[in-house]
N, C-alpha and C positions, 0 to 999 in steps of 0.2 A: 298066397292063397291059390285054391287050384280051381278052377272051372265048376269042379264038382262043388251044387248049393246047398247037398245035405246036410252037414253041419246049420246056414243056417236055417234052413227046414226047419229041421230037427228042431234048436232053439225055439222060434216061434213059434213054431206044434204046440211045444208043451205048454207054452204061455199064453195063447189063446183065447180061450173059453175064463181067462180072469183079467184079461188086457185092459180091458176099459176100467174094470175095478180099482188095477192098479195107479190108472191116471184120470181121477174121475172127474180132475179142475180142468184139464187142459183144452176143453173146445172153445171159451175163448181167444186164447191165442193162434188156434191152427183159425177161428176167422177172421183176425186180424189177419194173419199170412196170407189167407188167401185176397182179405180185399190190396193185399199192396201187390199185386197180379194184375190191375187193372184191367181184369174181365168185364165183360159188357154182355147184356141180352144178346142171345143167337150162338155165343162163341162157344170153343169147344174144350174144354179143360180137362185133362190128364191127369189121377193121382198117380204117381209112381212109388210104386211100393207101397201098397193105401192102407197092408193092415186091417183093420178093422173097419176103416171107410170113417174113421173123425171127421174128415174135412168131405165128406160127399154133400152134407148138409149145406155147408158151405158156397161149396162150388157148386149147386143146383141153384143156393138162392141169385149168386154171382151172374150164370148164366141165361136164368130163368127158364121159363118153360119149353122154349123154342130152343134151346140152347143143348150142348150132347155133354156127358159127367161122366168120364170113364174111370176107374180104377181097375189098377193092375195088382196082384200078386203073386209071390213064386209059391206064398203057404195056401194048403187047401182050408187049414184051422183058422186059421186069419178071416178068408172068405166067408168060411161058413160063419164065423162069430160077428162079423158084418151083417149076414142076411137077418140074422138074428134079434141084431138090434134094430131092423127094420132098414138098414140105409140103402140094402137097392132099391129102393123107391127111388133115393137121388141119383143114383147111374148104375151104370150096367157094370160089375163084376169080371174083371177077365181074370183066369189062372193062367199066366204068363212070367219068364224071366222079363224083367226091363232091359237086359242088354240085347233082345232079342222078341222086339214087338209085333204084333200082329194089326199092326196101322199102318196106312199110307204115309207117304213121305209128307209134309206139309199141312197133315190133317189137324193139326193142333194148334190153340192160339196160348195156352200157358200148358207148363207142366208145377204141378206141388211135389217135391220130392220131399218127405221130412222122415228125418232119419236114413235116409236108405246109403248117402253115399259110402258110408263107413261099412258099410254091409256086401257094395261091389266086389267083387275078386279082381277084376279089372275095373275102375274107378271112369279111367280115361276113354276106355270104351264105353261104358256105361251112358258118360255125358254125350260122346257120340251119338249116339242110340237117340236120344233123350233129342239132340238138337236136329234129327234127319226128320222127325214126327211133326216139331213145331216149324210152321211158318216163319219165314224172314222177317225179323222183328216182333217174333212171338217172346215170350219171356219166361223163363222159369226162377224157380221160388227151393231153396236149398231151406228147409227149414226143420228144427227142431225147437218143441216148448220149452227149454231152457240150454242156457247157455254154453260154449265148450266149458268152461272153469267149473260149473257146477257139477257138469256130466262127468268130470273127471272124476271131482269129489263122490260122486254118487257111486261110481265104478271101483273106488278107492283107489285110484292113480293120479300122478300131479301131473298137471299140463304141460305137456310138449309143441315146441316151436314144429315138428317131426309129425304133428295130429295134421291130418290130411285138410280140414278145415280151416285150419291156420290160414289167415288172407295172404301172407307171402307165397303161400303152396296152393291155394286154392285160383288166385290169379291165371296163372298162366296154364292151370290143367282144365280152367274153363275154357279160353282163348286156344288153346291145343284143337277144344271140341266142337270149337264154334259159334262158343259166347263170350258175350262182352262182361265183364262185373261192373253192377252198375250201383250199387249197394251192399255196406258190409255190415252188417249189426251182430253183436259179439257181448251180450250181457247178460247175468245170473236168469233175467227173466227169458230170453228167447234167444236163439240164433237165427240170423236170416240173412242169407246171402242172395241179392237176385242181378238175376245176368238175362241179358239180351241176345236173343239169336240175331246173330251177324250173317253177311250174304244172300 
């Protein structure tokens, strides 16, 4: 994959404005996801790649009111079908790549990434990116509402050891970026990987 994000721009442009239609069960689980983030009142939580802002709900009630709910993404259709559904209420909206954030070093105490890593052109950088924002010992949350096996199914392809999620692959390209795995869950119902910034 090249640098250039048009492609998936492009992609998520056109699916926008029926996104949530598409998946209209899943905001239970992205709050599951996010309470296993063990955010706290005050803390500062990051979606990466928010989409549509599911999980801003979420992370607002997580952090509470004292507390800051960023979301990031590279589509402007994304955002705007966010603002739409009401969620920058729960945080602030940036039109940003995630390999390439407009946050301080350290300024984050988890990040939510769900779905996005299979969407990086650079994956490794990406996590990069993702661990220079969180704090030492902050945590982030690799999460999708269902699992690799079913995604496949859903994609009409059969699972590869080769799928970047795979915990043999996903190991050490977390540890490459400066997280620990601290948890692997891999089932029809959710995927959820969460790793610890280290250092």
């Amino acid at each position: 994959m090249a640098d250039d994000h048009t492609h998936v721009q492009d992609f998520f442009a056109a699916r926008a404005a029926g996104w949530d239609t598409r998946f209209p069960d899943d905001g239970p689980a992205y709050a599951a996801a996010v309470r296993e983030l063990g955010l706290r009142p005050g803390d500062t939580a990051v979606d990466a790649g928010c989409g549509t802002g599911r999980a801003l709900p979420a992370l607002r009630d997580a952090v509470g009111a004292g507390g800051t709910v960023i979301g990031v993404d590279l589509t402007r259709e994304m955002l705007d079908a966010a603002r739409r559904a009401g969620r920058e209420a729960s945080g602030a909206l940036l039109l940003s790549d995630v390999a390439r954030l407009p946050l301080r070093p350290g300024v984050a105490d988890a990040v939510l990434a769900a779905g996005l890593v299979s969407h990086l052109p650079h994956p490794g950088r990406g996590l990069v990116e993702l661990a220079r924002v969180v704090r030492p010992g902050g945590r982030l949350a690799l999460f999708h509402p269902i699992g690799r096996a079913a995604l496949a199914a859903r994609h009409g392809r059969s699972l590869s050891d080769d799928d970047l999620r795979a915990e043999p692959r996903l190991t050490p390209l977390l540890a490459d970026a400066g997280w620990r795995l601290d948890a692997y869950i891999d089932e029809d119902s959710q995927f959820l990987a969460l790793a610890v910034r280290t250092g």
